[in-house]
GUDO-137342 format. One record per residue (C-alpha): residue number from 1; x, y, z. Coordinates in nm, 4 decimals, decimal comma. Layout:
# residues N
REC  lummar         x         y         z
REC     NUM         X         Y         Z
...
# end
This chain:
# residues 400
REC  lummar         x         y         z
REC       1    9,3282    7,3805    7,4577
REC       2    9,0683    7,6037    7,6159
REC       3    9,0823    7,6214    8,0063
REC       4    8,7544    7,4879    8,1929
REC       5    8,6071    7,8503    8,2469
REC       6    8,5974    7,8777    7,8587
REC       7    8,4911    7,5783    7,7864
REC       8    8,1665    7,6052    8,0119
REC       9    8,1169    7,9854    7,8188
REC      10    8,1743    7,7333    7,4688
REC      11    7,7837    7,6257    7,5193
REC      12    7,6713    8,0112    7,4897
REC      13    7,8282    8,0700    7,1524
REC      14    7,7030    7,7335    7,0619
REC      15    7,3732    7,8406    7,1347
REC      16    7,3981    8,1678    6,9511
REC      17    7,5734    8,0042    6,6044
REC      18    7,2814    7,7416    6,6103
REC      19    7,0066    8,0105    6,6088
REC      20    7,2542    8,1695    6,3434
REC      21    7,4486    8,4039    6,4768
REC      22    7,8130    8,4972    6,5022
REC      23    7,9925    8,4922    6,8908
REC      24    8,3498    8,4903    6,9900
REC      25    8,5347    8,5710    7,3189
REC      26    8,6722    8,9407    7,3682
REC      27    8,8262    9,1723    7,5618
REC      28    9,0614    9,1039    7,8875
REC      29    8,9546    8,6938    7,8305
REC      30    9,1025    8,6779    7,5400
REC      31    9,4266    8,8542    7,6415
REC      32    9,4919    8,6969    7,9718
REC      33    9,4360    8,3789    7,7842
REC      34    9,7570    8,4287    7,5137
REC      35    9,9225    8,5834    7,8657
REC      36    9,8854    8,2371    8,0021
REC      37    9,7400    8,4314    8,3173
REC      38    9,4106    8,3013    8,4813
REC      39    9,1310    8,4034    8,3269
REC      40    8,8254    8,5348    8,5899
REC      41    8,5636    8,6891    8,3444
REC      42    8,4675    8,6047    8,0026
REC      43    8,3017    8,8229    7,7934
REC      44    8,1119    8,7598    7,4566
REC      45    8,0292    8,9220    7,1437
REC      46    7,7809    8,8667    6,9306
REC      47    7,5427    8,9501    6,6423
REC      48    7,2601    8,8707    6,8487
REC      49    7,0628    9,1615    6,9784
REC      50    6,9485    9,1655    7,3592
REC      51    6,5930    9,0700    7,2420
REC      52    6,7601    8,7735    7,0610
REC      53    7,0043    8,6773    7,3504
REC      54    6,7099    8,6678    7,5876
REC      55    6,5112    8,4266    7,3541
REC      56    6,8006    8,1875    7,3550
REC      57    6,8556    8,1499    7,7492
REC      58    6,6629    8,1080    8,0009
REC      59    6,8243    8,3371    8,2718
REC      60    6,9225    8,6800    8,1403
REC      61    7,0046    8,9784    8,3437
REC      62    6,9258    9,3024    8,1752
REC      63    7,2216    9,4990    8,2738
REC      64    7,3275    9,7286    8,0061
REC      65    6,9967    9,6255    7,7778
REC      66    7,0373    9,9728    7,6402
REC      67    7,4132    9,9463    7,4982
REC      68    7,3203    9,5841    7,3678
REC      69    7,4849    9,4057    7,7252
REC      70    7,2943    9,1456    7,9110
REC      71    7,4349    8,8701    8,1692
REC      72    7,3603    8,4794    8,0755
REC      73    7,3468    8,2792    8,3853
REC      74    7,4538    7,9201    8,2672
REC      75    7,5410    7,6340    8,5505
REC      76    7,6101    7,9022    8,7932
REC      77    7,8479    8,0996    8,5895
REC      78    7,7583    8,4736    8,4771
REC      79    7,9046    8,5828    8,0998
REC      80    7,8305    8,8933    7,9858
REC      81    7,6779    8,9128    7,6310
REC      82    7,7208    9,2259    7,4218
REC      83    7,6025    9,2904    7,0786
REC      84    7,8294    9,4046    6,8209
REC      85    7,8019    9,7638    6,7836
REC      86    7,9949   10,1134    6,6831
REC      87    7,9447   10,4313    6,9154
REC      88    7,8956   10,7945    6,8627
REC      89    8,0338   11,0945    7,0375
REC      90    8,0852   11,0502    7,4057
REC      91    7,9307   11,4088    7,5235
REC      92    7,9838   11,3014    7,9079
REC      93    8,3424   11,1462    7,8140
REC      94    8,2139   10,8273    7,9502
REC      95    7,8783   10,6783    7,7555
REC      96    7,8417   10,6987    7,3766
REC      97    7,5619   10,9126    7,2828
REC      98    7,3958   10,6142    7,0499
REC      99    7,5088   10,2875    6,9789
REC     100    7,4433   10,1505    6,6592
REC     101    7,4578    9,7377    6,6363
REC     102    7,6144    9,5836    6,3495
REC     103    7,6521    9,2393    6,2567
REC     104    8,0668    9,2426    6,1613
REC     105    8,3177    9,1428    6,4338
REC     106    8,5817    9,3489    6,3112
REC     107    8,3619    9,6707    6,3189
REC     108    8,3292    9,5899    6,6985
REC     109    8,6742    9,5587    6,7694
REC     110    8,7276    9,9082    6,6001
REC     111    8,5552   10,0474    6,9217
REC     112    8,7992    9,8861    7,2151
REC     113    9,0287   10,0784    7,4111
REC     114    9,4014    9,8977    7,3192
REC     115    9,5033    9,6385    7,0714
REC     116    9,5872    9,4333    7,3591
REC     117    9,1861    9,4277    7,4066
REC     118    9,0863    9,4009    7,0562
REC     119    9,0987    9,0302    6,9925
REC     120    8,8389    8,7860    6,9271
REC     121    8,8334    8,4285    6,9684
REC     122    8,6195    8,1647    6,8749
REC     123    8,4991    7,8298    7,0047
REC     124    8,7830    7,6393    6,8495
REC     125    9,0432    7,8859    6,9694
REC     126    9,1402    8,0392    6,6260
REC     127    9,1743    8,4164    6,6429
REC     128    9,0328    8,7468    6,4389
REC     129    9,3270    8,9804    6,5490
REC     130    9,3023    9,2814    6,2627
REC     131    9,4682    9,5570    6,5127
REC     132    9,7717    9,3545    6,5476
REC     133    9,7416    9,3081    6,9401
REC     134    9,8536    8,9907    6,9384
REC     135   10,2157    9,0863    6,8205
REC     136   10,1172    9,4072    7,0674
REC     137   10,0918    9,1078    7,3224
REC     138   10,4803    8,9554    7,2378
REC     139   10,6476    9,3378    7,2327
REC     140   10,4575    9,3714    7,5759
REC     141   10,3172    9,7074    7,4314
REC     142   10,0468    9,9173    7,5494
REC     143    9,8752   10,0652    7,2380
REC     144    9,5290   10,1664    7,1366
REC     145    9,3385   10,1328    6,8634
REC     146    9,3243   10,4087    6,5905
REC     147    9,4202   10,7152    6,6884
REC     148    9,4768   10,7406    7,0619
REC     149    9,3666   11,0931    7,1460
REC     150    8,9989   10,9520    6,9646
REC     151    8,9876   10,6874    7,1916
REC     152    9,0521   10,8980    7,5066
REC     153    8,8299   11,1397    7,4343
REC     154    8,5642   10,8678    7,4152
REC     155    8,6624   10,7996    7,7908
REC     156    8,9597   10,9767    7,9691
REC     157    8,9839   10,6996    8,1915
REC     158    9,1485   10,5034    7,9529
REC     159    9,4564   10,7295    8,0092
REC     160    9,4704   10,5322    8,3713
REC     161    9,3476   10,1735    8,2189
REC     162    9,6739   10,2500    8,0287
REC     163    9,8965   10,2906    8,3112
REC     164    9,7386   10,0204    8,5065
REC     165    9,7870    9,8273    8,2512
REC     166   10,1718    9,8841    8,2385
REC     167   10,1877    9,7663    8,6439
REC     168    9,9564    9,4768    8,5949
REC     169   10,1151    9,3468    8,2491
REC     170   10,4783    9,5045    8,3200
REC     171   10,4137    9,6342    7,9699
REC     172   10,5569    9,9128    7,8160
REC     173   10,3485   10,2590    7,6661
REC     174   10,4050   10,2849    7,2924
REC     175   10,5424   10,6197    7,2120
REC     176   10,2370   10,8095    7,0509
REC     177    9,9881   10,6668    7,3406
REC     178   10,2087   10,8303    7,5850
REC     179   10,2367   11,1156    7,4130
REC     180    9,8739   11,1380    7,4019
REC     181    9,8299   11,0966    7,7958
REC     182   10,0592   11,3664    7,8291
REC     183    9,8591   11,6126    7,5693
REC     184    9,5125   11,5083    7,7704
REC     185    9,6000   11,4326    8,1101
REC     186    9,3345   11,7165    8,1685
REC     187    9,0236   11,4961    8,0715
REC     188    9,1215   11,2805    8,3955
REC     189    8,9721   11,5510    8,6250
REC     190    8,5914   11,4795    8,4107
REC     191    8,5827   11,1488    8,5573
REC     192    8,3710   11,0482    8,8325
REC     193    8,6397   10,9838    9,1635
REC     194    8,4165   10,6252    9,2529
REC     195    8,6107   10,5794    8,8801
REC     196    8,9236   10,6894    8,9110
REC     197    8,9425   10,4725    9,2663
REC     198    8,9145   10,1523    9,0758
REC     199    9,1892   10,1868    8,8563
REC     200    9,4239   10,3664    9,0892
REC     201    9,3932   10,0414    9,3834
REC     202    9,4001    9,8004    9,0621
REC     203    9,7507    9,9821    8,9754
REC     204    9,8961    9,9742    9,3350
REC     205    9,8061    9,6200    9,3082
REC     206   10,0110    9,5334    8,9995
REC     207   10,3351    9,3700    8,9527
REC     208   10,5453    9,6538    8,7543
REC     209   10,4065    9,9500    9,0226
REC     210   10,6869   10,1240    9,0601
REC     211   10,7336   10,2003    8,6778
REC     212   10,3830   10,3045    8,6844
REC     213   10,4514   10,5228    8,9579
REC     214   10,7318   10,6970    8,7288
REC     215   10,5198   10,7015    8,4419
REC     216   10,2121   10,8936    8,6577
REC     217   10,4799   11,1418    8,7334
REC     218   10,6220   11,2009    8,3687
REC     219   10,2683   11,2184    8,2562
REC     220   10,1355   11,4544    8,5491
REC     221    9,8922   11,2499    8,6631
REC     222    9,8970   11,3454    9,0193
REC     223    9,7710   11,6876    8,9693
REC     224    9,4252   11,5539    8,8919
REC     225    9,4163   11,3155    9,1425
REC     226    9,2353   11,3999    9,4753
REC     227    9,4640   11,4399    9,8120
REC     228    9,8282   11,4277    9,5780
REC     229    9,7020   11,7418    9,3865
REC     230    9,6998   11,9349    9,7111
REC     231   10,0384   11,7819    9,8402
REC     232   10,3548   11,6889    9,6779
REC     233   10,4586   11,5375    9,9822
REC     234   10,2086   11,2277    9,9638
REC     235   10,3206   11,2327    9,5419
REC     236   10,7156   11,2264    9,6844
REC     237   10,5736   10,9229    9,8792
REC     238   10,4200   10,7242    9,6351
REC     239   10,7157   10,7743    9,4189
REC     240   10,9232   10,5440    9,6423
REC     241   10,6652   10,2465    9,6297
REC     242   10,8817    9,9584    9,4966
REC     243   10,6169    9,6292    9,6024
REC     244   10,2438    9,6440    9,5267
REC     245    9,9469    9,7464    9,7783
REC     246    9,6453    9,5150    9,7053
REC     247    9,3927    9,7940    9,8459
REC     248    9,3188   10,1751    9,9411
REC     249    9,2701   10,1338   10,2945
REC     250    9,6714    9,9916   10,2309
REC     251    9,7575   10,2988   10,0104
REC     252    9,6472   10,5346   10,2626
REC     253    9,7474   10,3815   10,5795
REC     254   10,1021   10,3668   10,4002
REC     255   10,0873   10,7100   10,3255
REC     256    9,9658   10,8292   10,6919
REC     257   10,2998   10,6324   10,7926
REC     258   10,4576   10,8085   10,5875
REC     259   10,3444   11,1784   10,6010
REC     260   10,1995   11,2258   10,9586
REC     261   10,0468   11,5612   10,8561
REC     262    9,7930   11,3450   10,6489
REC     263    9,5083   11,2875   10,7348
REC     264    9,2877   10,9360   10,7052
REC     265    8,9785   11,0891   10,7542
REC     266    9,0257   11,3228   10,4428
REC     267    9,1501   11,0913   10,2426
REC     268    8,8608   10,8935   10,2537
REC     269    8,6407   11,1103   10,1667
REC     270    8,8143   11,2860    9,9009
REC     271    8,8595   10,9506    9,7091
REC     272    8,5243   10,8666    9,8235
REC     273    8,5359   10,5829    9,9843
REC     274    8,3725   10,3149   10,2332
REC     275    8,3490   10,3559   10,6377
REC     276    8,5101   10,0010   10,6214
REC     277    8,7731   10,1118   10,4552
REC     278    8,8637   10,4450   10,6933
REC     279    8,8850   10,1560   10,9865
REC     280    9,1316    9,9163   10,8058
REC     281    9,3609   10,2193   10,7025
REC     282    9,3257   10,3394   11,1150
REC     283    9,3681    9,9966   11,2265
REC     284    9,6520    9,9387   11,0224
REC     285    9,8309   10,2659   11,1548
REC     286    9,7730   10,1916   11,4688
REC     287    9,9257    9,8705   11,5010
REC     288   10,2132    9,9434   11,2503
REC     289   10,2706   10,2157   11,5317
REC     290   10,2658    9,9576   11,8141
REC     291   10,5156    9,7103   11,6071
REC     292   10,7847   10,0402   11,5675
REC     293   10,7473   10,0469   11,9368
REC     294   10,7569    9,6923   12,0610
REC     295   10,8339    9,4448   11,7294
REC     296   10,5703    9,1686   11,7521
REC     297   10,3656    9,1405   12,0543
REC     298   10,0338    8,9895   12,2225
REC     299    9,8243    9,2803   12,2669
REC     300    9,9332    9,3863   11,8549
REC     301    9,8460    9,0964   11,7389
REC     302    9,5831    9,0609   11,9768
REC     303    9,4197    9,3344   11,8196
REC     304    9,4980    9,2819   11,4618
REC     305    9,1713    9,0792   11,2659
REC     306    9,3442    8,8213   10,9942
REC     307    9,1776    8,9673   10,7059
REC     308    9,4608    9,2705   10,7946
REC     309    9,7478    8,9928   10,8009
REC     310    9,8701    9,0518   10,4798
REC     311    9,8773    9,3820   10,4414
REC     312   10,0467    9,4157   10,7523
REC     313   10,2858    9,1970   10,6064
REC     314   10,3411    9,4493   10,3628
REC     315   10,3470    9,7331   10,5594
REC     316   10,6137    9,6355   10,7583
REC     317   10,8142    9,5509   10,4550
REC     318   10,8027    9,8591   10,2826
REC     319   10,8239   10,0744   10,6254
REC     320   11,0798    9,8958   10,8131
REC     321   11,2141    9,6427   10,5484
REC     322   11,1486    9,3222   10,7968
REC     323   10,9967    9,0252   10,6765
REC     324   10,7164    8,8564   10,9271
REC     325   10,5695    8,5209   10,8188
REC     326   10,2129    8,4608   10,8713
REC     327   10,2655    8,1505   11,0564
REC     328   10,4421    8,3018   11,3071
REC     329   10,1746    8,5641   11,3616
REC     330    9,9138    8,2640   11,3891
REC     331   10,1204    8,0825   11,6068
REC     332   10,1468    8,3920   11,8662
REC     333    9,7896    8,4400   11,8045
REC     334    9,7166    8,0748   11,8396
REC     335    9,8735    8,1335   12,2159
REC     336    9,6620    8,4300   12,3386
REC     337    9,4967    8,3432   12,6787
REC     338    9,1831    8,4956   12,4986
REC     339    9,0627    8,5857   12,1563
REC     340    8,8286    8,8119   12,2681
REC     341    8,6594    9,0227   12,4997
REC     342    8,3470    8,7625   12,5325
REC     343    8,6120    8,5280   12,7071
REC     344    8,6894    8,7769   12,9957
REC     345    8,5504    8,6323   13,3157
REC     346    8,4429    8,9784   13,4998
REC     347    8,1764    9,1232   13,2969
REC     348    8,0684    9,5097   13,3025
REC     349    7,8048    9,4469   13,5245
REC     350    8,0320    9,2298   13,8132
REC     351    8,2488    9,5389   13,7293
REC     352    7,9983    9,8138   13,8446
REC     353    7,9054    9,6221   14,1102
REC     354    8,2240    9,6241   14,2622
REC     355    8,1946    9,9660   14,3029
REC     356    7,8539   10,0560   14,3975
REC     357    7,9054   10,4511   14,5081
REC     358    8,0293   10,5172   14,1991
REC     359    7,8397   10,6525   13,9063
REC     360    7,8222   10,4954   13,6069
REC     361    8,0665   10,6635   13,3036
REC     362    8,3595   10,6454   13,1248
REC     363    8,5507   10,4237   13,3489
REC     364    8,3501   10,1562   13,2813
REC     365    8,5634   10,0958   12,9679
REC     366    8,8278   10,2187   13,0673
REC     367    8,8671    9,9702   13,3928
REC     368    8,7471    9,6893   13,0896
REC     369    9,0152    9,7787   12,8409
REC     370    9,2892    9,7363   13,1520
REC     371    9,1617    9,4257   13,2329
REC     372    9,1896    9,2950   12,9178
REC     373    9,5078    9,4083   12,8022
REC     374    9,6223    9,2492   13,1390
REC     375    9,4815    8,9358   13,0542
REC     376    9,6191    8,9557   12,7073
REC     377    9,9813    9,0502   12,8270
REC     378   10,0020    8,7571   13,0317
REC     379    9,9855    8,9966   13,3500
REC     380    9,6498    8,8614   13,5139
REC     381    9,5178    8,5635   13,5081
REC     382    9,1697    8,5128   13,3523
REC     383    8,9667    8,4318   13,6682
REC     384    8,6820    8,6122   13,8034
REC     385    8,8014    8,6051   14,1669
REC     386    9,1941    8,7432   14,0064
REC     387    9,0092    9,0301   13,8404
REC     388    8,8063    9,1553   14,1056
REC     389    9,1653    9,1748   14,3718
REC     390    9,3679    9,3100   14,0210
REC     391    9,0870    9,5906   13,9274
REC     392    9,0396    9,6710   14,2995
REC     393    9,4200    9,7325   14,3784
REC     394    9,4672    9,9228   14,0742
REC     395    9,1601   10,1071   14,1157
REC     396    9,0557   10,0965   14,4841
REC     397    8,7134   10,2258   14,5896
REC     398    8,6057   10,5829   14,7179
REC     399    8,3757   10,6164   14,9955
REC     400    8,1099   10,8662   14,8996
# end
């Protein structure tokens, strides 16, 4: 029995077969469906061409019009529709240099990456499976279709799809594909780094990581990576990861733990990646640094946003092999005399005032930060007439 994602996506290949035309689910749907894992996306093939697919529905997006893909918007779900179609040479190792359509399933399928990928499934659940991947599926094999070297010359990425594939599935590499990594682990270093990001945090995130870490090292994948081609030391490091790392600002705050000489900064960049994501990796560091120092206290925790939670959960699990629950973090958090700075009863202003010879500068923030640490430690009570004695015996005033 088809799962309630699939059977709202039934209604678009209904649609398509009664205008006469073939669909089926494909692709990564199809698979995590005989994997008994939850299916998020569902893609569809058919025979229909964009032009036709956009007659049918009334809310296309034209995404990939030019490859035959378009997005059908049904009861606030988005599938994406693709046309059946064979490819050319891939010049730029990424985008076929024409697509042809075609109006056979099976010469579709010819085109995927791995068997794994190359099933198709239609609205009654029986399945057109002529690359084998469903017995692919039971020997929990990664394989591709055809030849392999041919299908990673198409896109060199693949090589790493491959590999993630074998953390995420806790698959194994048939022989001949991993030979073929090995032969034209070179190609990696043609693909765009924004690229190569997704599939290397997709692979940190997967169950069987630490055989994928082995299998990056037999194949020499690090040496076209950015940051681990420069330093063996971060590769050494990675080597030892045993328990997945659901993001990059994760991977690289782990690896600042563990190679001081690293910088965050550079590794962000290099990889290409968000602001956002250089300020969860420095948070992160920062307070993993504070917990090797004190264990679990207000002012960490104090300063620790709950979206990090988990993967300083993590962290400390791989680093220093303790296991925190999250309900005990909430329930120090839960106790904090504030929960921010808003709730401090001296504001900057009442603070300048109290010393009005003084010019205005750097100890603004600094006198702030004091207070509220205070406050947060339990040290000073958070009352505006407290503050003002606290800040002025700590800090007392000079006459000009």
């Amino acid at each position: 029995m088809l799962d309630a994602l699939f059977s709202q996506a039934v209604i678009v290949l209904e649609k398509l077969e009664a205008k006469g035309h073939q669909a089926f689910f494909v692709g990564g749907a199809v698979r995590d469906y005989l994997l008994k894992n939850p299916v998020k996306d569902i893609d569809i093939a058919t025979s229909a061409t964009p032009t036709e697919v956009q007659a049918i529905f009334p809310k296309v997006i034209p995404v990939g019009i030019e490859h035959g893909t378009v997005i059908v918007r049904l009861k606030k779900q988005s599938f994406e529709v693709t046309t059946f179609r064979t490819e050319g040479n891939y010049s730029d190792f990424r985008h076929p240099d024409q697509v042809q359509f075609v109006n056979q399933i099976g010469e579709d399928l010819s085109r995927r990456d791995f068997t794994i990928n190359a099933i198709a499934m239609d609205k009654s659940g029986d399945l057109y499976d002529p690359f084998k991947g469903q017995l692919d599926i039971r020997k929990q094999i990664i394989s591709t279709v055809g030849n392999a070297r041919d299908r990673f010359h198409e896109d060199p990425l693949r090589m790493m799809r491959a590999l993630r594939f074998v953390s995420q599935l806790n698959f194994t590499l048939e022989v001949e594909t991993l030979v073929a990594i090995k032969e034209k682990v070179a190609w990696i270093e043609e693909i765009a780094v924004e690229r190569l990001a997704v599939e290397f945090e997709k692979t940190l995130a997967g169950q069987a990581v630490s055989d994928a870490m082995v299998l990056w090292s037999t194949v020499q994948m690090w040496d076209k990576l950015p940051v681990f081609k420069h330093d063996p030391i971060l590769v050494q490091s990675m080597e030892t990861i045993q328990t997945p790392l659901l993001s990059l600002h994760e991977v690289f705050a782990f690896l600042k733990m563990e190679a001081s000489h690293v910088s965050i900064k550079d590794m962000v960049r290099e990889w290409k990646q968000s602001n956002r994501t250089f300020l969860m990796a420095d948070k992160l560091v920062r307070i993993l640094h504070l917990y090797k120092q004190d264990g679990i206290h207000n002012w960490l925790l104090y300063q620790l946003p709950e979206t990090l939670y988990e993967a300083f959960i993590r962290l400390s699990r791989i680093l220093y092999q303790v296991e925190i629950k999250k309900t005990d973090l909430l329930a120090v958090v839960d106790s904090l005399p504030i929960q921010s700075r808003k709730e401090v009863e001296l504001s900057g202003t009442e603070l300048i005032a109290l010393y009005p010879n003084r010019e205005k500068g750097d100890w603004i923030a600094t006198y702030l930060n004091e207070i509220e640490k205070a406050i947060v430690d339990g040290e000073l009570l958070n009352k505006k007439i407290e503050i003002k004695e606290w800040v002025i015996t700590c800090h007392p005033p000079k006459n000009n």
